[in-house]
Backbone bond lengths (Angstrom), bond angles and torsions (degrees), N, CA, C in turn:
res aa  C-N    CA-C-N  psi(-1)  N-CA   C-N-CA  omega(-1)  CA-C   N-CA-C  phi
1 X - - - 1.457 - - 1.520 109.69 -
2 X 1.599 108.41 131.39 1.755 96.82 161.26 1.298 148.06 -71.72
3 X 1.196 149.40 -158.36 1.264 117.22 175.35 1.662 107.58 -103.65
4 X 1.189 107.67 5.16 1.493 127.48 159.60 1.230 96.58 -60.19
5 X 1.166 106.75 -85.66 2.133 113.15 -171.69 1.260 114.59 -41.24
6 X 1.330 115.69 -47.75 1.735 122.55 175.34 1.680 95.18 -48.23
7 X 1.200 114.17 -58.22 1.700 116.27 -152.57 1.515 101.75 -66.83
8 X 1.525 124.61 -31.37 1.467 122.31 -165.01 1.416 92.00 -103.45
9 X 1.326 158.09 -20.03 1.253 151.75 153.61 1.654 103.77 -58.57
10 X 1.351 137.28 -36.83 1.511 132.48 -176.24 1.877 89.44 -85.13
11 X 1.239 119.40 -65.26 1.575 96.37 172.42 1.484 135.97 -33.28
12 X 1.396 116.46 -33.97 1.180 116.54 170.84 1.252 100.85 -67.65
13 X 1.529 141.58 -66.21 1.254 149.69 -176.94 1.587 107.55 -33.26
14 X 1.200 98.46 -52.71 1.935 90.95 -177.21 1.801 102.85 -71.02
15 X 1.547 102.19 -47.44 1.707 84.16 176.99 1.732 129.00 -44.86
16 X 1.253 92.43 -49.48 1.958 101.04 164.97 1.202 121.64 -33.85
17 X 1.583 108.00 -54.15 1.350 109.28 -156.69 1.452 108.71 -111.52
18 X 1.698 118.28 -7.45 1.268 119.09 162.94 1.592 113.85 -115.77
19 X 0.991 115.86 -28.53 1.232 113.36 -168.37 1.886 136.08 98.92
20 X 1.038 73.80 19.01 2.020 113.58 -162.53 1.107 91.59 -85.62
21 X 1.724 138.82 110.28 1.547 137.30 135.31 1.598 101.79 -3.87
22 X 1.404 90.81 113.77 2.218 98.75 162.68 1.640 92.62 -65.65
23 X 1.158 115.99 -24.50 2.157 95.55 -178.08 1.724 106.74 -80.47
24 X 1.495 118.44 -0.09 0.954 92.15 -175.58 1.420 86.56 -110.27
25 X 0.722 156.64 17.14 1.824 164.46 -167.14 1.709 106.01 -106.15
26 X 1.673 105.17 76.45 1.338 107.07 -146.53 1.738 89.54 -135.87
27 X 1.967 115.20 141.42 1.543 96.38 -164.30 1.319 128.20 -83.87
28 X 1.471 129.39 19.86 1.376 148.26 148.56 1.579 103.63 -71.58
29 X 1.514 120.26 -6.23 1.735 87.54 -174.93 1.629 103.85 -109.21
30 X 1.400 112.90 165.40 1.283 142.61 -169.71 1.661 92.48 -72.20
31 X 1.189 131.83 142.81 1.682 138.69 147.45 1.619 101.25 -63.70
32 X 1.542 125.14 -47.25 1.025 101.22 -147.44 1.776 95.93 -114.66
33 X 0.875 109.75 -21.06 1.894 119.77 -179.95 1.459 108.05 -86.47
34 X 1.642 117.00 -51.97 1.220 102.98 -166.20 1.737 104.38 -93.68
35 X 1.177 119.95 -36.81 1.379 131.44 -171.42 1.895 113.92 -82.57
36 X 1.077 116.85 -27.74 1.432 130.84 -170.42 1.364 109.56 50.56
37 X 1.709 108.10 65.47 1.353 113.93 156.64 1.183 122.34 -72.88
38 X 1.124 146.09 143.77 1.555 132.29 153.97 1.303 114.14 -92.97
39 X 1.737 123.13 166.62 1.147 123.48 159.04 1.389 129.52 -25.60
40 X 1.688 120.54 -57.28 1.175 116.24 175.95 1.965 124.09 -81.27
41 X 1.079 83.47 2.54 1.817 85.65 172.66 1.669 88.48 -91.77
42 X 1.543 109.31 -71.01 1.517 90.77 -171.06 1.572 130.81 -38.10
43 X 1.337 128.44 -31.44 0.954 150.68 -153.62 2.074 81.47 -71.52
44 X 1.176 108.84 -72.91 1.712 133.36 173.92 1.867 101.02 -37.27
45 X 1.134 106.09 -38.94 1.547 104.55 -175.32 1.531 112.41 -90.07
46 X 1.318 133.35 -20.31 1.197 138.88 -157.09 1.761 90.13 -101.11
47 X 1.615 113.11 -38.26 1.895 116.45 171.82 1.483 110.59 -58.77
48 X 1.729 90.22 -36.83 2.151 81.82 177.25 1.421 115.33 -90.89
49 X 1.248 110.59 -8.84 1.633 106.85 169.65 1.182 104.46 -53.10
50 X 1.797 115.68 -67.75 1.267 135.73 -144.15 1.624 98.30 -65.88
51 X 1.319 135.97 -55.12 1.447 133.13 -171.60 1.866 96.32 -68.14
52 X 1.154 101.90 -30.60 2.130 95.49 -174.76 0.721 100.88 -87.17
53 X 1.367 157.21 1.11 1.291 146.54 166.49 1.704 123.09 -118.84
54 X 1.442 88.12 -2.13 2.000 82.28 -158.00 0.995 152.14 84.02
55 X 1.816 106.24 -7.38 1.686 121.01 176.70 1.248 99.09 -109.52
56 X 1.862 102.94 163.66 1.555 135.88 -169.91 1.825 76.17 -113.94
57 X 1.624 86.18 134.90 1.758 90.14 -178.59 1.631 76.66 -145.99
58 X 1.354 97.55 106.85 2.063 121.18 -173.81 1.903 94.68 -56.59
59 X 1.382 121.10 -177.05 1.444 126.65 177.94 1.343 91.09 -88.59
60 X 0.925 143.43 -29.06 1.598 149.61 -150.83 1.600 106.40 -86.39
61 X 1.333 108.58 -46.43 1.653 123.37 -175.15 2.224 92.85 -70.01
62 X 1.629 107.30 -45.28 1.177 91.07 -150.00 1.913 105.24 -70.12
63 X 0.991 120.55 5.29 1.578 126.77 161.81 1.634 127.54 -54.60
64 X 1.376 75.11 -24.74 2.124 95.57 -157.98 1.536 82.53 -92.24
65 X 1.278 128.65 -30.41 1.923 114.88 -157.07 1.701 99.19 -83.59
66 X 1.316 128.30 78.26 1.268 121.22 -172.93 1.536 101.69 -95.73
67 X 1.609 136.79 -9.07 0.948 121.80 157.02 1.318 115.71 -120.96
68 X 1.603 124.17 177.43 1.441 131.84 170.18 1.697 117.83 -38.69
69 X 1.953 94.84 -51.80 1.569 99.93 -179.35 1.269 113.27 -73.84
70 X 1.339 118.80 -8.98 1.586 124.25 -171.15 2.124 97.78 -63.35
71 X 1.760 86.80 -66.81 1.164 108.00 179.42 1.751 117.89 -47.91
72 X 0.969 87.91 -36.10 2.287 84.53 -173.64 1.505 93.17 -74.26
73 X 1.651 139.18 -44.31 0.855 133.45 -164.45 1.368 133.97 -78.47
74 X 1.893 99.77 -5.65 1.853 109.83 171.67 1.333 86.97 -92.59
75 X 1.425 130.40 -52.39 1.612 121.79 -178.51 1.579 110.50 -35.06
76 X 1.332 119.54 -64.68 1.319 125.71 171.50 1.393 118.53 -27.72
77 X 0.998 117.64 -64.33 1.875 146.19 172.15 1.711 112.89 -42.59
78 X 1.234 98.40 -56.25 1.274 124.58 -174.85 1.871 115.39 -76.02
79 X 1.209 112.28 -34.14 1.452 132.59 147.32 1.486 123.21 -52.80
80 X 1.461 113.28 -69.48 1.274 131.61 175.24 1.781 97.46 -44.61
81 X 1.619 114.42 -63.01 1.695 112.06 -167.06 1.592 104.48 -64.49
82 X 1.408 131.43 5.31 1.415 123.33 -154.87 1.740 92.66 -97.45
């Protein structure tokens, strides 16, 4: 997958589970500043990452994903090491 596909497959995911335009689910934006995720949506988005993509993303890692590109790019990582 590219990191195009990663990014518009996690946009859909946040739209699902937040309700957030997938066009605005873009990898300059914030989860929690620009998008108004909360803890418990992210929490919901990081479960559908992990089964849609195939990665274990620990509680510890999901602190560090404060943006979209943050997030496509441990998926990426986390893919690549699989």
């Amino acid at each position: 997958m590219s990191t195009e596909e990663i990014r518009a497959a996690l946009a859909d995911i946040v739209n699902e589970v937040a309700g957030i335009s997938a066009d605005d689910v873009q990898l300059d934006k914030s989860f929690t500043d620009d998008l108004d995720v909360d803890s418990l949506s992210m929490v919901e988005v990081v479960v559908e990452a992990e089964e849609q993509f195939g990665v274990k993303i620990p509680d510890e890692e999901v602190k560090n994903l404060k943006t979209v590109g943050d997030a496509v790019a441990y998926i990426e990582r986390a893919r690549a090491a699989a």
